[in-house]
DOFIMAR-311597 format. One record per atom (N, C-alpha, C): x, y, z. Coordinates in steps of 0.2 Angstrom, whole numbers, plus 2048, in hexadecimal, padded with zeros to 3 digits. Layout:
<pts>
XYZ;...
</pts>
This chain:
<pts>
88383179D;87C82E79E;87982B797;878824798;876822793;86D823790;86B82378A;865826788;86082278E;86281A792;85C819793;85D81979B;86281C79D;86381B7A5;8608277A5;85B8287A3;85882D7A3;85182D7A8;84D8347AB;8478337AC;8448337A7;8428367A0;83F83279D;83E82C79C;84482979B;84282079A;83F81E7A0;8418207A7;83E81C7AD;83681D7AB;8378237AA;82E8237AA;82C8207A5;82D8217A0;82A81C79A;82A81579C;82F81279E;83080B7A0;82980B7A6;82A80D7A9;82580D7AF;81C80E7AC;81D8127AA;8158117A7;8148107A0;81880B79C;816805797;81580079D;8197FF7A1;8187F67A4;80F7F67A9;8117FC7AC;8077FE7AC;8037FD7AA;8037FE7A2;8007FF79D;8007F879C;8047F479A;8047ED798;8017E879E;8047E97A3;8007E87A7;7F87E67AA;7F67EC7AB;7F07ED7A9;7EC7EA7A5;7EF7EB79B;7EC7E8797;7EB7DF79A;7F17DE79C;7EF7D579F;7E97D47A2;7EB7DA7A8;7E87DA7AE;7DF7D97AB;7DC7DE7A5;7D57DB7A3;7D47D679F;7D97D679A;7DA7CD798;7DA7C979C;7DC7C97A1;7D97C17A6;7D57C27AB;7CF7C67A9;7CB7C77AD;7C97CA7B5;7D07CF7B5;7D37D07BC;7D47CE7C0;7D77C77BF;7D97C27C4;7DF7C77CA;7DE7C57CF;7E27C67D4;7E97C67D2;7EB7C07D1;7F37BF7CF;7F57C37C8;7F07C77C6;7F37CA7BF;7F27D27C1;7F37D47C6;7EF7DB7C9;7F67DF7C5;7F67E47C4;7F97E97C2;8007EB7C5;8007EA7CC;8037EC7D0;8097E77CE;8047E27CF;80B7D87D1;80C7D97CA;80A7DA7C5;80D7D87BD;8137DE7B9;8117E57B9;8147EB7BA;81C7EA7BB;81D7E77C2;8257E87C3;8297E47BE;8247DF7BB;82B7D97B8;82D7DC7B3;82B7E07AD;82F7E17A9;8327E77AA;8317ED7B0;8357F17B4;83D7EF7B5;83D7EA7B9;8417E37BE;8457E47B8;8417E07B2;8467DA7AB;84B7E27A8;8487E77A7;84A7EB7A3;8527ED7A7;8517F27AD;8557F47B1;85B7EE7B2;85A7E87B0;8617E47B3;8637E37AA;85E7E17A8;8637E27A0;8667E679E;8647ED7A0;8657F579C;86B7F67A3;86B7F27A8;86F7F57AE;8717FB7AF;8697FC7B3;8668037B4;8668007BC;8698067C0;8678067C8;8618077CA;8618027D0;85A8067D3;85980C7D6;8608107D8;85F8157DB;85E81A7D5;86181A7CC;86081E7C8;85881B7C5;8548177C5;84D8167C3;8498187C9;84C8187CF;84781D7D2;8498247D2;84F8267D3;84E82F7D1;84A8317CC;84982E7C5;84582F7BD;84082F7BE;83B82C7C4;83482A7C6;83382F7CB;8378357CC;83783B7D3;82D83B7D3;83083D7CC;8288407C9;82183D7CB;8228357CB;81F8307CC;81B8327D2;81F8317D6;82382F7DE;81F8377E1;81E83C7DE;81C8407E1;8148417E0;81183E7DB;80B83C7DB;8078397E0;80A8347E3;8098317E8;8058347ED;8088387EE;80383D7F3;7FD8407F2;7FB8447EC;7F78467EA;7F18427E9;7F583C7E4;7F08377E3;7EA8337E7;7F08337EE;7EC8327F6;7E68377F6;7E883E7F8;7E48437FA;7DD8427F4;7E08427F0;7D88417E9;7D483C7EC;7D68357EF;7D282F7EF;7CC8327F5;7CB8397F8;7C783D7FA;7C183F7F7;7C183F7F3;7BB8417ED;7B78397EF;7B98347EC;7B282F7EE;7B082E7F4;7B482F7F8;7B282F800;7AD837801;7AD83A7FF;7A883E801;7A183E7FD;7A483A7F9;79C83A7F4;7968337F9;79A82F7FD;79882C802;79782E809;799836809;798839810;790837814;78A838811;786837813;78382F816;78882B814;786821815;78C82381C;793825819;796826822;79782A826;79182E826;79083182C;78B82B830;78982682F;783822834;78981F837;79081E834;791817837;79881A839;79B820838;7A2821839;7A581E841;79F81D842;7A381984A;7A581284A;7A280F849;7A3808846;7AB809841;7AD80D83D;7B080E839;7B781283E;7B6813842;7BA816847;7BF81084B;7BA80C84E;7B9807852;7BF80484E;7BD802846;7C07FC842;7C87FE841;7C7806841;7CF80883F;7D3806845;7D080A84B;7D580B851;7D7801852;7D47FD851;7D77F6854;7D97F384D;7D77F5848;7DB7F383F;7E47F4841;7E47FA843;7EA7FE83F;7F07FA843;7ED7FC84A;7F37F884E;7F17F3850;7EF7EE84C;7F07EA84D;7F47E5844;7F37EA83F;7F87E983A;7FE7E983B;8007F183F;8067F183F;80A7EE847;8047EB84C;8077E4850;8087DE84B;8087DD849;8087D6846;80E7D5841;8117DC83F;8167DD83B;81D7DD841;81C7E2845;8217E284A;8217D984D;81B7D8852;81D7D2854;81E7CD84E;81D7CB84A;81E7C5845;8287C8843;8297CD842;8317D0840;8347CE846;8317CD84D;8367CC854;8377C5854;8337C2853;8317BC854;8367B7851;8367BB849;83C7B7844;8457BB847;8457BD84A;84B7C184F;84D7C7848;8497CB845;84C7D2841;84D7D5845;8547DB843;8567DE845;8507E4846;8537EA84B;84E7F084D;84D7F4848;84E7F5845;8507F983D;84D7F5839;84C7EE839;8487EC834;8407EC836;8417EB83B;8387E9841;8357F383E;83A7F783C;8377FD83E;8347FF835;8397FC832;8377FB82A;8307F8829;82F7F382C;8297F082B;8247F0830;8277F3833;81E7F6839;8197FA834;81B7FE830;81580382D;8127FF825;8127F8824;8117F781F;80B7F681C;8097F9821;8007F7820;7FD7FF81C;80280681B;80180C81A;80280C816;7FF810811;80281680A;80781580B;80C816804;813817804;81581B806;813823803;816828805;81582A80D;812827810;810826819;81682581C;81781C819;81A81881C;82281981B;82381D813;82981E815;82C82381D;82682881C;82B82D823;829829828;824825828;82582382F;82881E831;82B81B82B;83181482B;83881A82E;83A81E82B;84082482E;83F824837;839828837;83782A83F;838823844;83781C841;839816844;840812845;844817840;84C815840;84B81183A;84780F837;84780A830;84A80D829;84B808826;84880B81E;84480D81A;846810817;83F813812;84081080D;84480B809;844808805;840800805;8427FE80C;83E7F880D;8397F9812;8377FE814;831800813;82B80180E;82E802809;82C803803;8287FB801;8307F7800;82E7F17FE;8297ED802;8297EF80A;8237EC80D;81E7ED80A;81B7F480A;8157F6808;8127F4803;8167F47FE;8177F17F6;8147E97F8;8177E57FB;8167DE7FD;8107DC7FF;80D7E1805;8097E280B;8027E2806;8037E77FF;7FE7E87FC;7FB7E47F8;8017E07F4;7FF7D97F0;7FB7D47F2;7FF7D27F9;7FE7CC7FB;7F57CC7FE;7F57D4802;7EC7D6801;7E87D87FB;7EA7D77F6;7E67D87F0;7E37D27EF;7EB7CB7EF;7E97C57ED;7E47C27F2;7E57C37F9;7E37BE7FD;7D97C17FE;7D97C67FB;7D27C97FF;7CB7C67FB;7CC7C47F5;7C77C27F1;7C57BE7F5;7C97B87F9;7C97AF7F8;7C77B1800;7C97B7805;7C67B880B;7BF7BA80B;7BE7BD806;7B87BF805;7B37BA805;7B47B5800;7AF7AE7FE;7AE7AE804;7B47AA808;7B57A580B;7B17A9814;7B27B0815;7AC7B381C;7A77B7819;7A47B4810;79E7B780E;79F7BD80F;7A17C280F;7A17CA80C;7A07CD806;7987D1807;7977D2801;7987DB801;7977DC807;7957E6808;79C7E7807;79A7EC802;79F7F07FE;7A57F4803;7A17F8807;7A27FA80C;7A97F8810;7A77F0814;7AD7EC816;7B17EB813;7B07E780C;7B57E6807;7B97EE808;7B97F1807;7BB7F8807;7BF7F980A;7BA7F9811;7BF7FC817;7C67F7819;7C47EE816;7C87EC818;7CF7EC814;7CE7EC80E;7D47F0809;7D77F480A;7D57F980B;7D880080C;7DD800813;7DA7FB818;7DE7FB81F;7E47F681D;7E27F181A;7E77EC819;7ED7ED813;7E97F180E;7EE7EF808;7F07F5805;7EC7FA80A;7EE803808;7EB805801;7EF8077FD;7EE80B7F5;7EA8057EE;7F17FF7F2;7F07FA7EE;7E97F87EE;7E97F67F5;7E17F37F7;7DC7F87F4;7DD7FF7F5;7D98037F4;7D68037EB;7DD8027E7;7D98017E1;7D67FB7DE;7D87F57E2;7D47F07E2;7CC7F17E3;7CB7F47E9;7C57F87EB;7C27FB7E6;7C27FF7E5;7C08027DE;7BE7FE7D9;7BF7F77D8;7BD7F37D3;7B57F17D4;7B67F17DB;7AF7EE7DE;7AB7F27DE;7AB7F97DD;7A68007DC;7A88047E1;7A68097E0;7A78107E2;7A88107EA;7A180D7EA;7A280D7F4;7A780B7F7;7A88037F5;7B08007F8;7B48067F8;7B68087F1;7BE80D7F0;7BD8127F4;7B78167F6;7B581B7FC;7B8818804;7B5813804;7B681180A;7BC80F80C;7BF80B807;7C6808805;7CB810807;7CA815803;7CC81B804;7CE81C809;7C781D80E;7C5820814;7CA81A81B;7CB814818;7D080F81D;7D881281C;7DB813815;7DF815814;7E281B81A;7DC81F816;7DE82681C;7DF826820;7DB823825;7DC82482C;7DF81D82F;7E281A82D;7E781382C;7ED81882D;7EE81A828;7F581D827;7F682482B;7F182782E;7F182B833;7F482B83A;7EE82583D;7ED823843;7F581E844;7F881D83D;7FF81983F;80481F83E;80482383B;80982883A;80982D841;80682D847;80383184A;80582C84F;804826850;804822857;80B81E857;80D81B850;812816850;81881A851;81E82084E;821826851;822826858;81B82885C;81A829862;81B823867;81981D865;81A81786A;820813866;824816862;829812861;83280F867;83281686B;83681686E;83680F874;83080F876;82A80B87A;82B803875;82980286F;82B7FD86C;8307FA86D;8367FF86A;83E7FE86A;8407FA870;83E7FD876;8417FB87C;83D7F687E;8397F287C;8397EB87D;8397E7879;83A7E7872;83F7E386E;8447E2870;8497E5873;8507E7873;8537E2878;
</pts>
């Protein structure tokens, strides 16, 4: 094994391109197109093919990473309760928004995936794209999918709602931090969620709060009406 085909290098590689990233990310203002997430992989990507490092040894190195994920979810619990008192008046409305959000995120992925003729296997990769990663991995397995393009869904799912929410925003006048919130955290998950967070406290609460029970209500319901799905793609 070569010095750089190591978990430490993965790691280091992975949080310098973060960090540089970032540094961009407040030099140009925080534009959408320079978010952290989208700028991050490129010199990830350039490194690994020049150094020809696999992608299955770059993710082993990052176990560590990879296992945060989880935690780091459960934390995004602390701003949401420091709002517990604002949602308690409205958790109905906020109930209301998930139950027709969630499935109707992960309708749009199945139907749009049948529509272009994917396979069942791939329709079941990208049904969960709208979750957490760590969600959406096992509930991409439970759907006979991939966890790896799984992955890259959510990864996609999360960008392309970072970039598009500013210009949605203008454009139906949304100013309550709240919606801004809720609508990130259902659409763009972790990604969205820390976009949310930029907007102040409330949004990344709320944003939190779509996450969770987003990734809940699909890990719970999509599983269980998959069989039902399968046999009428088929």
């Amino acid at each position: 094994m070569s010095a750089f085909n190591t978990p430490l290098f993965a790691l280091f590689l992975t949080l310098a391109s973060y960090r540089l990233a970032w540094w961009l990310y407040e030099r140009s203002g925080r534009h959408p197109l320079a978010h952290p997430f989208l700028v991050a992989m490129v010199p990830v990507i350039i490194t690994l093919l020049l150094l020809g490092i696999s992608y299955r040894d770059y993710l082993a190195g990052t176990a560590v990473l990879q296992f945060f994920l989880g935690p780091a979810t459960v934390a995004l619990a602390w701003p949401l309760y420091r709002q517990l008192t604002t949602l308690r008046k409205i958790w109905g409305q906020v109930l209301v928004y998930i139950l027709i959000g969630a499935p109707l995120a992960a309708g749009l992925a199945i139907g749009l995936a049948a529509m272009c003729g994917a396979p069942l296997d791939v329709i079941g990769s990208l049904a969960p794209k709208s979750i957490t990663t760590p969600i959406a991995l096992e509930v991409s397995r439970m759907t006979g999918g991939y966890p790896a393009l799984a992955a890259g869904a959510v990864a996609i799912t999360g960008i392309v709602g970072v970039l598009a929410a500013p210009l949605v925003f203008r454009l139906l006048k949304v100013s309550d931090d709240r919606i801004r919130g809720l609508a990130l955290g259902l659409v763009a998950h972790a990604i969205g969620t820390a976009r949310a967070f930029e907007y102040g406290e409330r949004a990344g609460a709320y944003s939190s709060l779509a996450l969770g029970l987003t990734g809940l209500l699909t890990a719970i319901a999509l599983p269980w009406l998959w069989p039902w799905i399968s046999a009428l793609l088929q």
